[in-house]
C-alpha positions as CSV (number, residue, x, y, z in Angstrom):
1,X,203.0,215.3,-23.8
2,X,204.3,212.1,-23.0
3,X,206.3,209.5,-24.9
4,X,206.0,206.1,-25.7
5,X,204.2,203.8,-23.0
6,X,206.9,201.0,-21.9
7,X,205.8,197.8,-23.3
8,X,204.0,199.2,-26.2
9,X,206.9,199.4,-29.0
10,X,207.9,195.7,-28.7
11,X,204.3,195.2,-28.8
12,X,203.9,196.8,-32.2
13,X,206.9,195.5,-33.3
14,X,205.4,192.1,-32.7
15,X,202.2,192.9,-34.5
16,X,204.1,194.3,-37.5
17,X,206.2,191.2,-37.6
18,X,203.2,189.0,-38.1
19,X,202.7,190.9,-41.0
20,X,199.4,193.0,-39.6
21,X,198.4,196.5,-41.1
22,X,198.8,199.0,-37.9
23,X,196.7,202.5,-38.4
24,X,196.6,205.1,-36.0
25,X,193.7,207.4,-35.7
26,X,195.0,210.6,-33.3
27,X,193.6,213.5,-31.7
28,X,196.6,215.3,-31.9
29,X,197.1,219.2,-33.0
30,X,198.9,220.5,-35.5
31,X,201.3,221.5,-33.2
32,X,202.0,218.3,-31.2
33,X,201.8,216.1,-33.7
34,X,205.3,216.8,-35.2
35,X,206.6,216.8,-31.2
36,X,204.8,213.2,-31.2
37,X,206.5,211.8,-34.2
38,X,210.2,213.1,-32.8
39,X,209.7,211.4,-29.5
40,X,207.9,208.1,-30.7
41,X,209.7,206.9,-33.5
42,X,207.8,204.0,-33.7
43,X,205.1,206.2,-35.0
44,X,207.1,205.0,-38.2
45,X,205.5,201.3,-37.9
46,X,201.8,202.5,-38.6
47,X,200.7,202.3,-42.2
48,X,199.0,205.4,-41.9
49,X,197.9,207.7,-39.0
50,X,195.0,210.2,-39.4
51,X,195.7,213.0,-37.5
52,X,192.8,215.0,-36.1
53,X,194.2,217.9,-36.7
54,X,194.6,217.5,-40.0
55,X,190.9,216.4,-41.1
56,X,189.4,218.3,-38.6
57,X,187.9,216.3,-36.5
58,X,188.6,214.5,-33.3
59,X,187.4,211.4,-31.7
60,X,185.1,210.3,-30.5
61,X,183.3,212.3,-33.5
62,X,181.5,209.3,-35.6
63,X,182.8,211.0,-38.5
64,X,186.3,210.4,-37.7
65,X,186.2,206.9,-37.4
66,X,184.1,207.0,-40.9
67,X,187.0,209.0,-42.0
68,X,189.9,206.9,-40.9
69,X,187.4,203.2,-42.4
70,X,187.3,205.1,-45.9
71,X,191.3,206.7,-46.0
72,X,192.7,203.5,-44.8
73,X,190.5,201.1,-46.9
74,X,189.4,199.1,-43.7
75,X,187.0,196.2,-43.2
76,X,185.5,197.2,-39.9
77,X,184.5,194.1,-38.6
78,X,188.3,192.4,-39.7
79,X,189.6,195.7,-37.9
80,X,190.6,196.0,-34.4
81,X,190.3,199.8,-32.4
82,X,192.3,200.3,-29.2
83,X,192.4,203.3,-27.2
84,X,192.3,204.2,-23.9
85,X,189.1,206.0,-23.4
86,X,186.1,204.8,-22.7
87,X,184.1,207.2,-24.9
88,X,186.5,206.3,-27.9
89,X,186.4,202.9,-27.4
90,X,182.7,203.3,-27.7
91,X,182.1,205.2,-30.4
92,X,185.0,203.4,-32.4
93,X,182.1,200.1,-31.9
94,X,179.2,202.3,-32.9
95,X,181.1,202.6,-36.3
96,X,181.4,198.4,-36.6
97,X,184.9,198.1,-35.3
98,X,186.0,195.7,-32.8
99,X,187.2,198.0,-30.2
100,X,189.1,197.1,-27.2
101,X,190.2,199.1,-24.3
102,X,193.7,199.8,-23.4
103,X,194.8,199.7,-19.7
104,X,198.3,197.7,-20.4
105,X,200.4,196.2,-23.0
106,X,200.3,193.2,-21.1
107,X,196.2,193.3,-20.9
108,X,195.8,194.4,-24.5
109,X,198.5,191.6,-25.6
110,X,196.2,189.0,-23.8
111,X,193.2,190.6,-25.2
112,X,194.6,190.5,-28.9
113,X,195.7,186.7,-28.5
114,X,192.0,185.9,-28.4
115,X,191.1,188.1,-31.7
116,X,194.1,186.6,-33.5
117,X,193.4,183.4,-32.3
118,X,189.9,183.3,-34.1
């Protein structure tokens, strides 16, 4: 398992800052999700994070997202989705999100500019 992508914490950091909810909607197990949250303590910033494991389900499952819109009280089309798979990224705007795909923090930072800017 890897740790935090560089670039990505001061992101968050930023986004928390502007006062922004941050959710995270994982596909980890039950047995690296604890190994996730030691390494990436900015884990910590997210409002809430559904973990896969722990609803049993896993992306890009339809019902996970409906899961994660219901649990976190979300307005889908106020809400942004950013992964880094295709397939997620998909589903994720089957379910009415607005879902970007992550290839940088630098991209996804230009990319977010334009939501927040609307």
């Amino acid at each position: 398992m890897r740790g935090e992508i560089a670039g990505t914490a001061a992101l968050l950091h930023e986004l928390k800052s502007r006062g922004l909810r941050l959710y995270a909607l994982t596909n980890f197990s039950s047995e690296t999700w604890p190994i996730a949250q030691a390494r990436c303590p900015t884990l910590a910033l997210f409002d809430d994070v559904v973990v896969s494991a722990e609803v049993a389900l896993v992306k890009p499952d339809p019902r996970i997202y409906a899961h994660a819109i219901s649990r976190c009280r979300l307005r889908p089309a106020h809400t942004v989705f950013v992964d880094d798979l295709p397939v997620n990224v998909g589903a994720a705007a089957a379910a009415g999100l607005q879902a970007l795909h992550f290839t940088t923090p630098e991209r996804l930072r230009e990319d977010l500019a334009g939501l927040l800017a609307a």
